[in-house]
KENU-570691 format. One record per atom (N, C-alpha, C, O): z, x, y; atom name; residue in one letter; residue number from 1. Coordinates in Angstrom, 2 decimals. Each point is the difference from the previous one (the first is absolute). Layout:
        w        u        v  at  aa    i
        Z        X        Y  CA   a  NUM
...
***
This chain:
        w        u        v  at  aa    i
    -0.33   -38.06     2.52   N   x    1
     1.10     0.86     0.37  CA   x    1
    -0.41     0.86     1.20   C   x    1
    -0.87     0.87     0.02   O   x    1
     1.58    -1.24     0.86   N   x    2
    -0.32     0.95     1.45  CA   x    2
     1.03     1.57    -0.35   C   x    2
     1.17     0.10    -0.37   O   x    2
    -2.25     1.01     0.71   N   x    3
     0.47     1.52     0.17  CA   x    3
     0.56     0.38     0.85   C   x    3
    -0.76     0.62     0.74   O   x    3
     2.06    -0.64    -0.31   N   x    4
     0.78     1.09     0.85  CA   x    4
    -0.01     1.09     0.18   C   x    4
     0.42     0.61    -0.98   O   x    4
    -0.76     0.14     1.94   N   x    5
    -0.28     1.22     0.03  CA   x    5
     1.33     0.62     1.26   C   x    5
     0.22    -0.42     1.14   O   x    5
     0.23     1.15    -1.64   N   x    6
     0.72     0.70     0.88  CA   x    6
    -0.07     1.46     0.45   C   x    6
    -0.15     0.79    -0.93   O   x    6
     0.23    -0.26     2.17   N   x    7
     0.54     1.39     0.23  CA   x    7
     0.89     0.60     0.05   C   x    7
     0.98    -0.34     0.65   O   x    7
    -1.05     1.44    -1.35   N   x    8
     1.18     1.10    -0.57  CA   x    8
     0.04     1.09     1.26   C   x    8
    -0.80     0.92     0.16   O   x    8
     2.01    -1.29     0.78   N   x    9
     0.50     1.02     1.21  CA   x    9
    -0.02     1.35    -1.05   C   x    9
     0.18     0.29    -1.18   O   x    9
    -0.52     0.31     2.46   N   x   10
     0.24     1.84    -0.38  CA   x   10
    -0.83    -0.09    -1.00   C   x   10
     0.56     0.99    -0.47   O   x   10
    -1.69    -1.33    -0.63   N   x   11
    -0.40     0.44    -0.73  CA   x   11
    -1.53     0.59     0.61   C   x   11
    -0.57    -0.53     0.95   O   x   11
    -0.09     1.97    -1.86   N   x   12
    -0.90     0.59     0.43  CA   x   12
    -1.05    -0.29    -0.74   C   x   12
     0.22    -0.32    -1.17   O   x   12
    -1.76     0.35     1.69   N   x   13
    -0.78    -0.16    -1.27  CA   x   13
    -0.06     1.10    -0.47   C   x   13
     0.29     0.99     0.67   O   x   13
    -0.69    -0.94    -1.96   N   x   14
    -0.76     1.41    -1.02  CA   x   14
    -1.18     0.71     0.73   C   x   14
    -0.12     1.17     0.35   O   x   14
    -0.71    -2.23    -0.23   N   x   15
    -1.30     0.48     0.39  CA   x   15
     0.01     0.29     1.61   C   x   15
    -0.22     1.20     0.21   O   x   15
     0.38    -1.86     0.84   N   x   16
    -0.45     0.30     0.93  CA   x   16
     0.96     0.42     1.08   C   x   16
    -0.28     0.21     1.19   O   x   16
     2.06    -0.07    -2.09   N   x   17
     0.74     0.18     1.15  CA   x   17
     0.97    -0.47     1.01   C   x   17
     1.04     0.50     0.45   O   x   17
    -1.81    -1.85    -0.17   N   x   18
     0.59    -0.91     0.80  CA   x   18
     1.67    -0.19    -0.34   C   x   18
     0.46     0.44    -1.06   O   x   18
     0.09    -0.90     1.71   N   x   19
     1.15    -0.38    -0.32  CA   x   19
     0.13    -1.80     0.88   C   x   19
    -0.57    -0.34     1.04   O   x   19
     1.27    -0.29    -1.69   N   x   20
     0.16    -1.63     0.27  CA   x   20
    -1.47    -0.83    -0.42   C   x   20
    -0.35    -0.97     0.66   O   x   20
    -0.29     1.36    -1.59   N   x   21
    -1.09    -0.32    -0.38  CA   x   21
    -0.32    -0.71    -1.29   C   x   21
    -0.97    -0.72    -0.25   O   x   21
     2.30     1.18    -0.76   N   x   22
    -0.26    -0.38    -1.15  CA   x   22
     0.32    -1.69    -0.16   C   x   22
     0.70    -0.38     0.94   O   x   22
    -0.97    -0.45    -1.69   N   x   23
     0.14    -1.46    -0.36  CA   x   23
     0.54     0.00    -1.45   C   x   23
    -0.14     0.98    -0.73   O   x   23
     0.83    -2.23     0.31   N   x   24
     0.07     0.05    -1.49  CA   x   24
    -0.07    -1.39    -0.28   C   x   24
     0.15    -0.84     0.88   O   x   24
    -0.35     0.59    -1.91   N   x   25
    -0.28    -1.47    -0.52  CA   x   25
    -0.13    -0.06    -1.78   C   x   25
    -0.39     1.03    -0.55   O   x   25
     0.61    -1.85    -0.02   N   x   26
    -0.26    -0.25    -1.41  CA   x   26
    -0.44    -1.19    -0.55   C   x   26
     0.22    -0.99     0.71   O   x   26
    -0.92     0.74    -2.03   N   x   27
     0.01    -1.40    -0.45  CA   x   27
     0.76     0.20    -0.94   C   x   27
     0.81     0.88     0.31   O   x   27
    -0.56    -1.46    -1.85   N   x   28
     0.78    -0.28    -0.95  CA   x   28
     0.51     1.10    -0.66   C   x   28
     1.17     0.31    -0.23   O   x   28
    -2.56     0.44    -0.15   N   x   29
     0.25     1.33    -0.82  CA   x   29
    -0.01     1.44     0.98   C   x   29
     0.72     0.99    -0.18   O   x   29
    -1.80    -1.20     1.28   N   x   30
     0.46     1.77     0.65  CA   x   30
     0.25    -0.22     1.46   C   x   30
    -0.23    -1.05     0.60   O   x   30
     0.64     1.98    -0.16   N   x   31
     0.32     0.58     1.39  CA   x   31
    -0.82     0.62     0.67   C   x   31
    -0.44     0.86    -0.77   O   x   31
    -0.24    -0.72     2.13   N   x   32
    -0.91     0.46     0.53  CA   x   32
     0.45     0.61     0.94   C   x   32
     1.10    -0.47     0.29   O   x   32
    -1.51     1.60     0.62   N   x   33
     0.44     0.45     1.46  CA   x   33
    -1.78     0.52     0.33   C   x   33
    -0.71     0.44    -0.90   O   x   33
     0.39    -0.56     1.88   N   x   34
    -1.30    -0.05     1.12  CA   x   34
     0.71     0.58     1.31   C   x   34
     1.03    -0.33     0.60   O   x   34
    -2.07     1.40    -0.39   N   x   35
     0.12     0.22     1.78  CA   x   35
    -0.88    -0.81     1.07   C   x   35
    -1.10     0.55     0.07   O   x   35
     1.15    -1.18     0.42   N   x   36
    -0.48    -1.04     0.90  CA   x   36
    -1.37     1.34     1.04   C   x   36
    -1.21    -0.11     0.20   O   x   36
     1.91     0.88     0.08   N   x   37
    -1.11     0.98     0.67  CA   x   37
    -0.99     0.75    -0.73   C   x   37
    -0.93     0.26     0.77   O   x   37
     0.66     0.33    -2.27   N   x   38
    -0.85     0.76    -0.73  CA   x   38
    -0.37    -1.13    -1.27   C   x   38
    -0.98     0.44    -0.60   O   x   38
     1.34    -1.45     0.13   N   x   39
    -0.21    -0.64    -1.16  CA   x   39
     0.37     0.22    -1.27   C   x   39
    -0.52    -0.44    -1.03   O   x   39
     2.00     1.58     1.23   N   x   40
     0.49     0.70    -1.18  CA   x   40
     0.66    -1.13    -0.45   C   x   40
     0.57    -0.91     0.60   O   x   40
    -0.84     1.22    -2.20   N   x   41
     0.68    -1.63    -0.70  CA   x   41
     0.36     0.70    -1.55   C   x   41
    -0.76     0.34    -0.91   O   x   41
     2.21    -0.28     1.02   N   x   42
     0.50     0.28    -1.89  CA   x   42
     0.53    -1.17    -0.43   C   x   42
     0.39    -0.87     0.77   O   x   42
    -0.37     0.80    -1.65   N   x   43
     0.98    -1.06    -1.07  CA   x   43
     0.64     0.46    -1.05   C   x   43
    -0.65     0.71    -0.78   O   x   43
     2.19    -1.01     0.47   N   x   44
     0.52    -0.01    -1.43  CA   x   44
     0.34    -1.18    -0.73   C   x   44
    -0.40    -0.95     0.68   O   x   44
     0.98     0.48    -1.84   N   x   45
     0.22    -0.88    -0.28  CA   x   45
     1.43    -0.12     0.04   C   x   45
     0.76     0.97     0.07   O   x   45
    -0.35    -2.30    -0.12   N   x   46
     1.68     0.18     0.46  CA   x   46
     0.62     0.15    -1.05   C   x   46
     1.10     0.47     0.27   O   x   46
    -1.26    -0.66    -1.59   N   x   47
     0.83     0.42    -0.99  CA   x   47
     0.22     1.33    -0.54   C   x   47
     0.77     0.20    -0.94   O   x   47
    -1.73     1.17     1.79   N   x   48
     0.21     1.18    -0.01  CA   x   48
    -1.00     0.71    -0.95   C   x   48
    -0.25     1.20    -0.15   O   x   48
    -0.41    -2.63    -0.65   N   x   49
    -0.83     0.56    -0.94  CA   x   49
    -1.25     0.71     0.27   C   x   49
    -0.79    -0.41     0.85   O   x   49
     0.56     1.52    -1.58   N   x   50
    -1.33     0.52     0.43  CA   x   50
    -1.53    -0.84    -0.13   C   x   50
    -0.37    -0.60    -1.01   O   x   50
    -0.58     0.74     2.55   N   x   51
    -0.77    -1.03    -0.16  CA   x   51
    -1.94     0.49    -0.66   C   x   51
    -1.01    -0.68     0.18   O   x   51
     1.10     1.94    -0.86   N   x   52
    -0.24     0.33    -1.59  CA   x   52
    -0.10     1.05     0.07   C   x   52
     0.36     0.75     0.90   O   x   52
    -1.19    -0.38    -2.49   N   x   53
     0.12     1.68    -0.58  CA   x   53
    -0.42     1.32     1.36   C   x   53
    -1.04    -0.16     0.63   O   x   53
     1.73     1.10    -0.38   N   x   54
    -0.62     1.18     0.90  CA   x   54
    -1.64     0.82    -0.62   C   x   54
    -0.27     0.53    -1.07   O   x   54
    -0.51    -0.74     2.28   N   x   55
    -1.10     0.64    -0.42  CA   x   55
     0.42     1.40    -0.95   C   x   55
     0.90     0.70     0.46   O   x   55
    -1.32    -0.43    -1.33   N   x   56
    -0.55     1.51    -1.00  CA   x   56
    -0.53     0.96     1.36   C   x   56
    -0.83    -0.45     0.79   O   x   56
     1.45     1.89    -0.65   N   x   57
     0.01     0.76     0.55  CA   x   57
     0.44     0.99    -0.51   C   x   57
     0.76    -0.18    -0.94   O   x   57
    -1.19     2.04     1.52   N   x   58
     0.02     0.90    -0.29  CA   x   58
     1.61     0.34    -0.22   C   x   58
     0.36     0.70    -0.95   O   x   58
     0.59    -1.28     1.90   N   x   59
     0.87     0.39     0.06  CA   x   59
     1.31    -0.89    -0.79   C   x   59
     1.16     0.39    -0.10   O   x   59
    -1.69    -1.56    -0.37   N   x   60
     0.98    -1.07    -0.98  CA   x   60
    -0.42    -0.29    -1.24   C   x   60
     0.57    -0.93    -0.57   O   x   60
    -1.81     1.75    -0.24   N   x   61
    -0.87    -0.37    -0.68  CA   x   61
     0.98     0.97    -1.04   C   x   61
     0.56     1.04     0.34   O   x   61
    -0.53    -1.56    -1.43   N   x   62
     1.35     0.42    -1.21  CA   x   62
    -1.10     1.31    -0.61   C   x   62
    -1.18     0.01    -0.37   O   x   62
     2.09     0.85     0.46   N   x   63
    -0.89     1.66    -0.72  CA   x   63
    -0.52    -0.61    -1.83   C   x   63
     0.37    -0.80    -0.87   O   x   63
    -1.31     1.73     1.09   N   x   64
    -0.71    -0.11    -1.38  CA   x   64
     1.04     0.55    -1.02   C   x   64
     1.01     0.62     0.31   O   x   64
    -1.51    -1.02    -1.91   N   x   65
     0.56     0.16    -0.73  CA   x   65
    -0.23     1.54    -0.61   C   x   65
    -1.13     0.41     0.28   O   x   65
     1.88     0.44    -0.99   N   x   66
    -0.18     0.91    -0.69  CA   x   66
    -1.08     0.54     0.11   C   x   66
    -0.62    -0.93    -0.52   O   x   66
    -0.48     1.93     0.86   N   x   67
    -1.62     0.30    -0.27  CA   x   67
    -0.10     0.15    -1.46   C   x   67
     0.52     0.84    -0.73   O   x   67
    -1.10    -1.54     0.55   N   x   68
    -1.01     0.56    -1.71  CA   x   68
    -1.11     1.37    -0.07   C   x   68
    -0.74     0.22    -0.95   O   x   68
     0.80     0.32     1.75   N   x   69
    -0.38     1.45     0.05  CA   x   69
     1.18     1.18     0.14   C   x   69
     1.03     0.07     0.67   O   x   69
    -1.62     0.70    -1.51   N   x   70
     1.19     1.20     0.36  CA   x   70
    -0.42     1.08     1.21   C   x   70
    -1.18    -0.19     0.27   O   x   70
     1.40     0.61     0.04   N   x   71
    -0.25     1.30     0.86  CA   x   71
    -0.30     1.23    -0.39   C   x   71
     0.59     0.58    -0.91   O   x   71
    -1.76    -0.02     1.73   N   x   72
    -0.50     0.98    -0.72  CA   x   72
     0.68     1.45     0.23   C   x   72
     0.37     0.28     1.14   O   x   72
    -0.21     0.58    -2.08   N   x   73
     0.77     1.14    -0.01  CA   x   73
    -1.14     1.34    -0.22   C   x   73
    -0.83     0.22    -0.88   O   x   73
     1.14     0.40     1.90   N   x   74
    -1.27     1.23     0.45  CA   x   74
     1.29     1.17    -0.39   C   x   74
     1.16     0.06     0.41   O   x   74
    -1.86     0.72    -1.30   N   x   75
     0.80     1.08    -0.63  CA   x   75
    -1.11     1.30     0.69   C   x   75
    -1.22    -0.09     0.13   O   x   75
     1.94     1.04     0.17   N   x   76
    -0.97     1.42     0.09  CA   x   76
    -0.96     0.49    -0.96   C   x   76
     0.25     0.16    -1.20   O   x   76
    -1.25     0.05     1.71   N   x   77
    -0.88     0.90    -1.59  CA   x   77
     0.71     1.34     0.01   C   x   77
     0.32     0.67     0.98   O   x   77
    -0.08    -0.36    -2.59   N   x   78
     0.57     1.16    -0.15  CA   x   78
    -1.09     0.93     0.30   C   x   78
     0.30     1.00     0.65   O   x   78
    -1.42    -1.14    -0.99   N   x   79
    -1.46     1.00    -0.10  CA   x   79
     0.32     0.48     1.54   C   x   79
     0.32     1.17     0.19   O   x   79
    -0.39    -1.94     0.73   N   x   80
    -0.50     0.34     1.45  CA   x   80
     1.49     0.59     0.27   C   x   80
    -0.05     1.22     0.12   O   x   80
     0.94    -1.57    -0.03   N   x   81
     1.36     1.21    -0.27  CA   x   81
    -0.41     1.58     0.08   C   x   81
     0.00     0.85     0.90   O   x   81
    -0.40    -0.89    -2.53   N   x   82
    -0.71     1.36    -0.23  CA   x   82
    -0.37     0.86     0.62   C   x   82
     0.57     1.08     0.18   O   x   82
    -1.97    -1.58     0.39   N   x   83
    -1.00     0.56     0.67  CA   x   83
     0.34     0.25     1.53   C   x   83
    -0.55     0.90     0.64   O   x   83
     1.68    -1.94     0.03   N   x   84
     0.70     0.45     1.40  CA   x   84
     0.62     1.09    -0.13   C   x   84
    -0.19     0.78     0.93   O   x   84
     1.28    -0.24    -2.23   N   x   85
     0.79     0.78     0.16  CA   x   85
    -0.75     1.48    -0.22   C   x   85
     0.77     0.95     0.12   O   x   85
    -1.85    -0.70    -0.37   N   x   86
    -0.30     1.24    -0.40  CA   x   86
    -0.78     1.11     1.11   C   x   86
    -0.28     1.14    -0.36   O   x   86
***
């Protein structure tokens, strides 16, 4: 199977800027676009499906459950009360 590759007028790359640079092409299952000037190259798949799980990170990582510790509760000493007020 020979790859067709075509260019996408007016499109810009991500990375380096260019504009009339980008290419696109696919085989069965994904879609590709490459900038011919920097070697920028993404792919999706054409049925939209995600192509797998998102890395675990600080910011998508599901909050912990309930703490099994309680928190500690600091009450005044009455004694030292006392001895300030006199």
């Amino acid at each position: 199977m020979t790859v067709i590759k075509r260019f996408v007028a007016g499109a810009v790359c991500p990375r380096c800027g260019e504009m009339d640079t980008i290419r696109i092409y696919r085989n069965e299952i994904r879609e590709y676009r490459e900038c011919v000037k920097c070697d920028y190259v993404n792919g999706q798949n054409i049925d939209g499906s995600p192509d797998e799980a998102e890395l675990e990170t600080r910011v998508n990582k599901k909050p912990d459950p309930a703490p099994t510790s309680k928190p500690l509760m600091f009450v005044p000493n009455p004694a030292l009360k006392k001895k300030d007020s006199k």
